[in-house]
C-alpha positions in Angstrom: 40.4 44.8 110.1 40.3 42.1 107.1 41.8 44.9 105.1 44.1 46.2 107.1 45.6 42.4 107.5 45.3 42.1 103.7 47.3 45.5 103.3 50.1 44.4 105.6 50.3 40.9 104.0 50.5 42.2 100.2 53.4 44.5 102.4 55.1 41.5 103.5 54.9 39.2 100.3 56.9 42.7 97.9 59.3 43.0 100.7 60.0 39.6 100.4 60.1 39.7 96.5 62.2 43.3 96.5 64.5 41.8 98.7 65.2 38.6 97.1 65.6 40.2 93.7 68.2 42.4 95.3 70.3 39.5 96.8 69.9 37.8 93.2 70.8 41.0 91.4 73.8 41.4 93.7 75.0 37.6 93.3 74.7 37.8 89.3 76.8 41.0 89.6 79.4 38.8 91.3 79.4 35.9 88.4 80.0 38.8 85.8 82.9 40.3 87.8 84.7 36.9 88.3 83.8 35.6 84.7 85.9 39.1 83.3 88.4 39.8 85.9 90.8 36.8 83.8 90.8 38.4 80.8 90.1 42.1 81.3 92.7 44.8 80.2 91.4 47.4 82.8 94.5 49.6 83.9 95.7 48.7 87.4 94.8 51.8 88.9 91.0 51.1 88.1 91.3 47.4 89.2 92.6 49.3 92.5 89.6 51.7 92.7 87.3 48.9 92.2 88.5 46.4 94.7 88.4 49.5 97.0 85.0 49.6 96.2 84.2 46.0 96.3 85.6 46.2 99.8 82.8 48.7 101.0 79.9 46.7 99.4 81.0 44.0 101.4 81.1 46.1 104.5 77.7 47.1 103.9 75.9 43.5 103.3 78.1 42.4 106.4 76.3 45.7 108.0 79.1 47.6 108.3 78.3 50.5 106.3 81.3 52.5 107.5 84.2 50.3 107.2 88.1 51.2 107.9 89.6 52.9 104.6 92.1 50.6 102.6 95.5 52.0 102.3 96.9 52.1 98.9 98.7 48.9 98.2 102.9 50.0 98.0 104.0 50.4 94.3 106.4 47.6 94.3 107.9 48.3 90.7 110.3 51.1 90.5 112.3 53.0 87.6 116.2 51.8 88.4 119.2 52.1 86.5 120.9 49.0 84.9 124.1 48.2 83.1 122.6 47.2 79.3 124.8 44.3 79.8 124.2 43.2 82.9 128.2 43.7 84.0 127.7 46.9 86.1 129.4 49.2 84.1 128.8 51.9 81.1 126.6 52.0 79.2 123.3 52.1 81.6 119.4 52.1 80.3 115.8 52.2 82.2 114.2 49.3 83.4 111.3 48.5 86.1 112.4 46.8 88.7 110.0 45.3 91.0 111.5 45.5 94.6 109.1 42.2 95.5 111.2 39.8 93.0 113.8 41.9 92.2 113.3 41.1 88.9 114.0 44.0 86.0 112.6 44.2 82.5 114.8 47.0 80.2 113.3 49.5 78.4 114.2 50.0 74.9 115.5 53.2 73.5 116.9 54.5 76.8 120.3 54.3 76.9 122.8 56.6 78.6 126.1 56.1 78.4 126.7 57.2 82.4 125.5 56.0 85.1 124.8 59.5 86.3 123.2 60.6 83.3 120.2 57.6 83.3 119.6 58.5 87.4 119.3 61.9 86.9 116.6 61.2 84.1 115.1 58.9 86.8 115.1 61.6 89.2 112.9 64.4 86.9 110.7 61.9 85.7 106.8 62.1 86.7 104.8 58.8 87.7 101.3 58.9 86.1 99.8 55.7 87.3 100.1 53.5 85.6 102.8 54.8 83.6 106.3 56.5 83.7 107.6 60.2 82.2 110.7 60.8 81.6 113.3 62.4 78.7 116.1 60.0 77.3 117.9 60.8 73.9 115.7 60.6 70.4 117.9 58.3 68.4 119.1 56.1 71.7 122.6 57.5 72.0 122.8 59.7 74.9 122.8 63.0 72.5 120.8 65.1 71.6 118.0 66.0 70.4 115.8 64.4 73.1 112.2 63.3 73.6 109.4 62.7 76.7 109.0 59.4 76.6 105.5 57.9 78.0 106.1 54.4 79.1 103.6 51.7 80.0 104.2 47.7 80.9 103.1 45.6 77.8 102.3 48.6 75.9 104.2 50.3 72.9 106.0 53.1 74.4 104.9 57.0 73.0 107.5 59.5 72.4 106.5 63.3 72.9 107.7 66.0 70.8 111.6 66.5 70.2 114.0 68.9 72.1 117.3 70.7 71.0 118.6 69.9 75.0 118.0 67.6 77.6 117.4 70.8 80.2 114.9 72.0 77.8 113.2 68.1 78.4 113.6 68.4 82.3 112.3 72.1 82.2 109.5 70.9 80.0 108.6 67.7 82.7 108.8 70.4 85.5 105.8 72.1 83.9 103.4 69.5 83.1 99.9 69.4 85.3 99.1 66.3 86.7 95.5 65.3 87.5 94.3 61.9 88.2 95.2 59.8 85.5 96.0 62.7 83.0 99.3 64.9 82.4 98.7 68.5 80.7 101.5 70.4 78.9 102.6 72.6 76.3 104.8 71.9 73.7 105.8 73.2 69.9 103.2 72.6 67.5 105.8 71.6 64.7 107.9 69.7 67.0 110.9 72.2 66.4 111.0 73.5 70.0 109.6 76.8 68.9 106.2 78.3 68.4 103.4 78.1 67.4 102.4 75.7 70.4 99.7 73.7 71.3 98.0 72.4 74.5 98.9 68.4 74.2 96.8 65.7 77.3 98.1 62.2 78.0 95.8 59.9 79.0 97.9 57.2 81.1 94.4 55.2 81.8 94.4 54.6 78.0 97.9 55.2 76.9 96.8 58.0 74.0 98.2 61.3 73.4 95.7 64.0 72.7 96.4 68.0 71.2 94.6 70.7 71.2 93.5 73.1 68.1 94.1 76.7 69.5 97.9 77.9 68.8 99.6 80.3 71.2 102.8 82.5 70.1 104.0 82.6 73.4 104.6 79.4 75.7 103.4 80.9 78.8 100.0 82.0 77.2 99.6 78.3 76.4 100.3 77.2 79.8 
């Protein structure tokens, strides 16, 4: 009986221990995520996976192992068409424009000289969270030839091989598989529109363009 009592004592004191250590592990887990969050350069998508995340760990300390799903928080800012000058006429560029402020910031190297031309650009482009696809004109005049431009906030924007037309742009977005945070396309290997062509990966999470080694003579063998 004396050793059954020790048994269930040594029992208690490890419980104790383990779960102490647990709540200690947990709390200096917290101190590390609040002593990054102000300077980390995490893309917003992952800072919206992990508070998603965060939100279930609290669930299950507060014994709710199960809780409601969080929607998706809306995607306040927007591609939108401005006048470059600000006076509502020609010529027009890109900008983000956050529908919570209303505030815009212009994206260089995407002007159009009509109105219609920048919305329709706005209209085939592909959202990649957390960045923006779309075709404008290679030398920023509305002309061709014309590039895919990959566009992040606070990042140097990447332009994407060259095209003789801007339908050969649109019918290039059209194609491109989207997964996640990655888009997948084809495109010419000597950026002439022509073949050879390669399998090219953008990688919105870390802004870098990626190609492939094996060439393809026709474009729908690459694809």
């Amino acid at each position: 009986m004396k050793q059954m009592s020790l048994v269930i004592l040594s029992y208690m004191l490890f419980s104790s221990y383990s779960y102490a250590d647990t709540v200690e592990n947990i709390s200096t887990l917290i101190e590390q995520i609040k002593a990054s969050l102000p300077t980390t350069r995490a893309p917003q998508a992952d800072l919206l996976r992990a508070e998603q995340r965060l939100q279930q760990v609290l669930g299950l300390i507060q014994g709710n192992p199960n809780p409601n799903p969080i929607p998706p928080r809306p995607d306040y800012k927007q591609l939108s068409c401005v006048a470059r000058d600000n006076d509502n006429s020609n010529p027009w560029v890109i900008a983000i424009k956050s529908l919570d402020t209303l505030s815009t910031t212009k994206i260089a190297g995407t002007l159009f000289k009509a109105k219609e031309n920048c919305e329709r650009s706005i209209q085939q482009a592909k959202r990649i969270q957390p960045s923006h696809l779309f075709c404008v004109s290679k030398d920023n005049d509305d002309a061709a030839p014309w590039i895919l431009m990959a566009y992040q906030e606070n990042r140097e924007s990447l332009r994407i091989n060259k095209f003789k037309t801007i339908e050969e742009c649109y019918g290039f977005l059209s194609k491109t598989r989207v997964m996640g945070n990655v888009a997948l396309f084809c495109a010419a290997r000597d950026n002439d529109s022509t073949a050879p062509y390669l399998q090219f990966s953008y990688n919105a999470a870390t802004h870098e363009l990626h190609k492939g080694t094996e060439t393809f003579q026709r474009l729908e063998d690459c694809y």
